[in-house]
C-alpha positions in Angstrom: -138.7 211.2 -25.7 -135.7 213.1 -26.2 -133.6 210.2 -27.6 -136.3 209.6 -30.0 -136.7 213.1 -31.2 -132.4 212.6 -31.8 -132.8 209.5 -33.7 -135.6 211.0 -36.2 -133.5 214.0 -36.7 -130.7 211.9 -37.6 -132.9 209.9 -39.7 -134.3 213.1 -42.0 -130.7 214.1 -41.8 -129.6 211.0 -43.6 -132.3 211.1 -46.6 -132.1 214.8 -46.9 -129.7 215.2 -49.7 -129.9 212.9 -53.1 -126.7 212.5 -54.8 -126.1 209.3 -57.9 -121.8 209.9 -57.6 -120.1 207.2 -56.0 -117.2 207.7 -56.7 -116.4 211.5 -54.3 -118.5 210.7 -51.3 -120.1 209.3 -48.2 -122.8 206.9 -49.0 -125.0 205.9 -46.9 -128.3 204.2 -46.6 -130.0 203.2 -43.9 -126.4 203.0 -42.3 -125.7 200.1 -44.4 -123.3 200.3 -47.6 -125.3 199.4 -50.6 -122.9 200.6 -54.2 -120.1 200.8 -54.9 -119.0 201.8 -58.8 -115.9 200.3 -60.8 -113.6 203.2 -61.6 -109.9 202.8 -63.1 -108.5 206.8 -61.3 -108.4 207.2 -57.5 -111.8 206.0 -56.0 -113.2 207.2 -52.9 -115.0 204.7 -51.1 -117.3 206.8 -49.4 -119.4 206.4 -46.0 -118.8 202.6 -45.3 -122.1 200.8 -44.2 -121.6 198.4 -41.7 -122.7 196.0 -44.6 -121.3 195.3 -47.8 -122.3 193.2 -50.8 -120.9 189.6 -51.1 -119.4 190.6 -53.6 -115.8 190.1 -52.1 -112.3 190.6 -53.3 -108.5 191.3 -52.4 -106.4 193.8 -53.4 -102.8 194.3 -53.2 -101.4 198.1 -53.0 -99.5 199.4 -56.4 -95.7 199.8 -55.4 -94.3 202.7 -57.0 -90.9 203.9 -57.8 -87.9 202.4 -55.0 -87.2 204.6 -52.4 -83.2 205.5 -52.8 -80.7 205.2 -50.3 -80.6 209.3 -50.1 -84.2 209.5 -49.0 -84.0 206.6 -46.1 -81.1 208.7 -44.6 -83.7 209.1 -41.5 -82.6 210.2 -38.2 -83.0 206.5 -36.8 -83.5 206.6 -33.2 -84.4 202.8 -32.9 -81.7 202.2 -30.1 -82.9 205.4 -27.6 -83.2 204.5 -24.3 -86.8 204.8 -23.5 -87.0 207.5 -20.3 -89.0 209.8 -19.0 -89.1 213.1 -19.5 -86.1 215.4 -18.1 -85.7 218.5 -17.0 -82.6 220.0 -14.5 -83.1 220.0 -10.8 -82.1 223.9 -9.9 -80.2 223.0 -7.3 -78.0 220.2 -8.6 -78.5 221.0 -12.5 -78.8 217.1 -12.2 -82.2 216.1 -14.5 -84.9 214.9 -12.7 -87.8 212.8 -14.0 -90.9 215.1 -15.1 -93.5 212.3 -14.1 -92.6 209.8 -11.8 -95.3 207.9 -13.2 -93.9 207.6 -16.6 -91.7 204.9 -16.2 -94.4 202.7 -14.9 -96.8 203.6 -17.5 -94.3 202.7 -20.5 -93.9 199.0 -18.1 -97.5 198.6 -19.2 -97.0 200.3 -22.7 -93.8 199.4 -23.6 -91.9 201.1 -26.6 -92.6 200.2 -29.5 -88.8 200.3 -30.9 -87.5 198.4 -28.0 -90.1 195.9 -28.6 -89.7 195.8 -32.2 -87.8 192.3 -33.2 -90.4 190.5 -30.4 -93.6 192.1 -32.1 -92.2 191.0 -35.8 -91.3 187.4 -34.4 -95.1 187.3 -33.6 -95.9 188.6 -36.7 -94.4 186.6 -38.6 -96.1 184.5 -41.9 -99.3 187.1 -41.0 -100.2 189.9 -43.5 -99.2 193.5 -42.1 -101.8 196.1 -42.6 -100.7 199.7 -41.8 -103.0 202.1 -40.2 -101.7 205.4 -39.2 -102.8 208.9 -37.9 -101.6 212.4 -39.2 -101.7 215.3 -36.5 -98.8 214.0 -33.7 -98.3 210.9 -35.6 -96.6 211.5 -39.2 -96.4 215.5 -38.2 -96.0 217.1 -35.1 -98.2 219.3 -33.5 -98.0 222.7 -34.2 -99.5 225.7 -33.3 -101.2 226.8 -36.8 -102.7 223.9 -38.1 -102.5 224.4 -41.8 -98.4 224.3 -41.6 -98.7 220.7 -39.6 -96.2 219.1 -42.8 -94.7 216.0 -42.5 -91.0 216.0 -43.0 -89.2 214.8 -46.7 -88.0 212.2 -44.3 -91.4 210.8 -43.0 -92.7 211.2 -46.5 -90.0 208.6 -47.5 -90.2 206.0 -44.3 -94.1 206.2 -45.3 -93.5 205.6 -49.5 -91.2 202.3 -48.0 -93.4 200.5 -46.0 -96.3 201.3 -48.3 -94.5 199.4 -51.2 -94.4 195.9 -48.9 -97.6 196.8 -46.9 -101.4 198.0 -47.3 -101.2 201.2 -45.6 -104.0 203.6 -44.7 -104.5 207.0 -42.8 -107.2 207.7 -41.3 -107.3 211.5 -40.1 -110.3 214.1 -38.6 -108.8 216.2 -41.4 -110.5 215.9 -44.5 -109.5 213.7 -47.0 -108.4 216.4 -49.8 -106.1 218.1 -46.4 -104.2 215.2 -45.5 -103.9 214.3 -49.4 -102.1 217.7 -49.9 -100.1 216.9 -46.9 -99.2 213.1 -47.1 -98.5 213.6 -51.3 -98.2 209.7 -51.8 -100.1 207.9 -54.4 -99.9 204.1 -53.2 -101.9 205.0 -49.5 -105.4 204.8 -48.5 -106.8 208.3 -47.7 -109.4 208.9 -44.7 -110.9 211.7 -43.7 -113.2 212.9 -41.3 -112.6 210.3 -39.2 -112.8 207.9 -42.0 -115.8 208.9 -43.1 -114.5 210.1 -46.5 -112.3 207.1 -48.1 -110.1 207.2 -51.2 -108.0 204.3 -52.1 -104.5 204.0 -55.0 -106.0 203.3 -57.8 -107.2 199.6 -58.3 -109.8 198.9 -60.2 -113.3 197.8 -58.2 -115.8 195.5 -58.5 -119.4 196.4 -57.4 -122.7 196.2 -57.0 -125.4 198.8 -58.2 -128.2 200.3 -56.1 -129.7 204.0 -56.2 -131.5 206.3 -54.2 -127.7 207.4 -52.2 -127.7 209.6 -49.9 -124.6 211.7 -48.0 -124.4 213.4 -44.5 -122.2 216.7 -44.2 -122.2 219.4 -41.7 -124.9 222.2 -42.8 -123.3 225.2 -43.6 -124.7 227.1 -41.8 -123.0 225.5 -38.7 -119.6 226.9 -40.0 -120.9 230.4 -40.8 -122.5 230.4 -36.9 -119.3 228.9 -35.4 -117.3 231.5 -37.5 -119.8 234.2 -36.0 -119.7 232.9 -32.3 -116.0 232.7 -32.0 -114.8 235.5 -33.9 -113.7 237.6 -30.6 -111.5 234.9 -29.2 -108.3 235.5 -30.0 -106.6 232.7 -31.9 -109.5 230.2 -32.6 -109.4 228.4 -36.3 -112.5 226.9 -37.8 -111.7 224.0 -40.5 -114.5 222.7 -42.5 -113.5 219.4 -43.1 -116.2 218.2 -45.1 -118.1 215.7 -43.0 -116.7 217.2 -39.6 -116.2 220.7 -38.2 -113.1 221.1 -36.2 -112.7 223.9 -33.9 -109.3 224.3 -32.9 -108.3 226.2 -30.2 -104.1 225.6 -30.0 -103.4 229.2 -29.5 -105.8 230.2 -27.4 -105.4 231.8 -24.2 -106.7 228.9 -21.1 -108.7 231.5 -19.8 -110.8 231.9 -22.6 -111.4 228.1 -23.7 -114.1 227.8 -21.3 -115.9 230.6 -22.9 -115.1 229.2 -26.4 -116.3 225.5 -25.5 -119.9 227.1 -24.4 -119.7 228.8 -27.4 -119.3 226.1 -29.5 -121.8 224.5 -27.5 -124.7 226.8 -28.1 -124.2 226.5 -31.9 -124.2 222.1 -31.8 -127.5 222.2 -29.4 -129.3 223.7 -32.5 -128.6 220.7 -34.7 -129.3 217.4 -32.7 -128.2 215.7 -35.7 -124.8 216.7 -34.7 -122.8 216.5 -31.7 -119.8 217.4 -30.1 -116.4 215.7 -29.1 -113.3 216.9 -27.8 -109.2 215.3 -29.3 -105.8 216.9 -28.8 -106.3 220.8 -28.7 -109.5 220.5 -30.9 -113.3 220.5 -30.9 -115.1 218.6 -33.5 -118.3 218.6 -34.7 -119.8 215.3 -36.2 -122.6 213.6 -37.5 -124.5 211.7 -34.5 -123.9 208.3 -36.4 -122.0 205.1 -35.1 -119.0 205.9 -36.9 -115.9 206.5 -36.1 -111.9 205.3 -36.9 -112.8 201.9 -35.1 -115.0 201.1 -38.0 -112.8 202.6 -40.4 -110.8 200.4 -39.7 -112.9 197.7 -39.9 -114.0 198.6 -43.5 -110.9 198.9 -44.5 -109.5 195.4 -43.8 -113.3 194.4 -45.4 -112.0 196.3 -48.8 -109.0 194.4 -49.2 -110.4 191.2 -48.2 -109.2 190.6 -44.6 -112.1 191.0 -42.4 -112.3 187.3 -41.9 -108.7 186.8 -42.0 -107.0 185.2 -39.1 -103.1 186.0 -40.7 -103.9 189.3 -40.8 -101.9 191.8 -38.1 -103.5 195.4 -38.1 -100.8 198.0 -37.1 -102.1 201.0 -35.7 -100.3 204.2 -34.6 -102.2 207.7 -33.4 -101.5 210.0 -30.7 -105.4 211.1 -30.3 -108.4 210.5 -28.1 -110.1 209.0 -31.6 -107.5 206.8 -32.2 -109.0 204.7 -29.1 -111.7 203.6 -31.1 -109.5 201.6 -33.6 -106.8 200.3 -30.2 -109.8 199.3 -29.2 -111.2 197.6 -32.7 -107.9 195.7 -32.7 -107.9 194.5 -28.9 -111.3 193.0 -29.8 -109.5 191.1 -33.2 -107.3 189.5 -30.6 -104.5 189.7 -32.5 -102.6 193.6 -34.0 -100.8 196.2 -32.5 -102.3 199.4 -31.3 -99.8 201.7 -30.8 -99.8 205.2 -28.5 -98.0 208.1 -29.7 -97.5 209.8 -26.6 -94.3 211.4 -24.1 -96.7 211.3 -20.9 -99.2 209.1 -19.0 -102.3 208.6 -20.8 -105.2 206.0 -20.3 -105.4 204.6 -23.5 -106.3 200.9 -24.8 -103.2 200.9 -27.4 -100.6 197.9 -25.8 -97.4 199.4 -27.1 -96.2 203.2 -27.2 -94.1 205.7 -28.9 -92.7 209.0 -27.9 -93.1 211.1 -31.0 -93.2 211.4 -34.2 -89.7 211.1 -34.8 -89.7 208.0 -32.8 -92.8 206.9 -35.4 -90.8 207.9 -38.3 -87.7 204.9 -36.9 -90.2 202.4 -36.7 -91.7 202.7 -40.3 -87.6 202.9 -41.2 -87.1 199.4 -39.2 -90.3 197.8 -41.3 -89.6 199.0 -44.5 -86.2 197.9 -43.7 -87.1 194.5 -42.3 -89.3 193.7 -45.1 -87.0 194.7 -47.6 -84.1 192.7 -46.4 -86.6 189.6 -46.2 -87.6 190.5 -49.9 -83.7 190.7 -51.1 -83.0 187.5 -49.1 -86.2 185.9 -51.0 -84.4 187.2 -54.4 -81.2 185.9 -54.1 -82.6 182.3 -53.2 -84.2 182.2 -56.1 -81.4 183.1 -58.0 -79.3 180.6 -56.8 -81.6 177.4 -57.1 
């Protein structure tokens, strides 16, 4: 009884609110996409059904201006030893492994960099797609979440391998955040856990339909987790337009107990919501089947890959989300998820990297790798 008292709140949730713009929003019917409107600007996707209308078509991803050699003067850590983490023995001021399980775990998730020419050998004559996370992946963490910037040098690994491949991120930030953040016009944008979609701007070709309908956190849902929280000491409420995030990086470990009940008490009033928990965060989302797995999905379904067998999906994230779309590619039977992590982790992602510096030399290597393959390309042709 209680399931089906869920599932009709979620139901009058989803019809609750009309809105006739496609092009800024969620849509959703029935949980199943049903328009989508041409534009000729920036067009946001909006909530991807899990169906779409036959009407099918491929896209390729506007290159913009080169990137010079000044800007691809990365630090390029592609020939680090991969090792656990160190720290000195007191004794001997000899370092000492941090986890002895470490070593073992990166046997099973091996490094991404060291791995590198093998995964391309595989990968090559198939279409890359690029699919990355923000928070720990293209920035590191830090402490106040609205200064988590990626670097001038990230920002210019990420403009390369955009101009050779599709390249997507897909965030719990909302899609105007990582926007502001990311600054590149020839990426697909993502937030709320892809629930808010904007893609360069390509013209579309769509169907037509009415009666759409969008799902966002109430608002009164920020204003009570605002309310509840105020008296814990560094706690930081983001509205992120479809998802609430609650993070709790500086506060103190004895007061995220009281903080998670908290947070609890306010989600229990809106069953049409519920709760999860990433790196350092709480999030509240809409209690739909969605998630960056089916992102994902819709994604390679917008540019005409769904059905694809040369297609490789490339994903890198550091989060608990990400697993949805490691495990979105494991089903494909071909792609690479990739870990961003410097300790043990269960996770379904079959390669790993350290950190974001480590993510930043293997964009270098495949902007590089496809480049050289498109200068090789050029001077054949010139010659013959």
């Amino acid at each position: 009884m209680a399931h089906a008292r869920r599932s009709s709140a979620t139901q009058r949730v989803l019809v609750q609110q009309q809105h006739h713009i496609l092009d800024g929003r969620f849509i959703i019917r029935n949980m199943r996409l049903v328009a989508r409107r041409k534009v000729k600007s920036h067009r946001s996707l909006g909530l991807m059904g899990l169906q779409r209308s036959s009407a099918s078509y491929k896209q390729s991803v506007q290159s913009i201006q080169r990137t010079t050699k000044d800007e691809n003067k990365g630090r390029d850590l592609s020939t680090k030893t991969r090792t656990a983490p160190l720290l000195s023995d007191p004794n001997t001021n000899d370092p000492v492994s941090l986890d002895s399980s470490y070593n073992s775990w990166v046997e099973e998730h091996p490094s991404a960099l060291d791995s590198f020419d093998r995964m391309m050998k595989t990968a090559k004559g198939k279409r890359i797609v690029v699919f990355l996370d923000y928070d720990g992946t293209l920035s590191p963490i830090v402490d106040n979440p609205d200064r988590a910037l990626m670097s001038e040098e990230m920002r210019a690994a990420l403009r390369g391998v955009a101009k050779y491949f599709p390249t997507a991120i897909i965030s719990g930030r909302s899609r105007d955040k990582v926007t502001e953040f990311v600054k590149l016009s020839n990426v697909y944008y993502a937030g709320s856990h892809g629930m808010d979609i904007m893609a360069p701007p390509i013209p579309v070709k769509s169907s037509t339909a009415g009666n759409h309908q969008t799902i966002a956190p109430h608002g009164k849902i920020v204003t009570m987790l605002e309310e509840k929280t105020k008296k814990i000491q560094g706690v930081r409420i983001e509205d992120n337009g479809f998802c609430v995030s609650v993070h709790f990086r500086q506060v103190r470990a004895e007061d995220y107990g009281i903080l998670e009940e908290k947070v609890k008490s306010v989600v229990e009033k809106y069953p049409e919501f519920h709760l999860t928990e990433g790196k350092m965060v709480l999030e509240v989302r809409p209690s739909i089947e969605w998630n960056k797995g089916h992102a994902l999905e819709y994604l390679l379904d917008t540019l005409g890959f769904s059905n694809s067998s040369d297609v490789l999906p490339l994903y890198i994230g550091d989060d608990r989300s990400d697993e949805d779309a490691f495990k979105v590619i494991r089903s494909r039977g071909q792609g690479y998820p990739i870990i961003v992590s410097s300790t043990p982790k269960d996770t379904k992602a079959s390669y790993s990297l350290q950190d974001p510096s480590e993510v930043l030399s293997f964009l270098l290597r495949l902007a590089r790798l496809k480049e050289a393959s498109f200068s090789s390309r050029t001077l054949k042709n010139g010659s013959s």
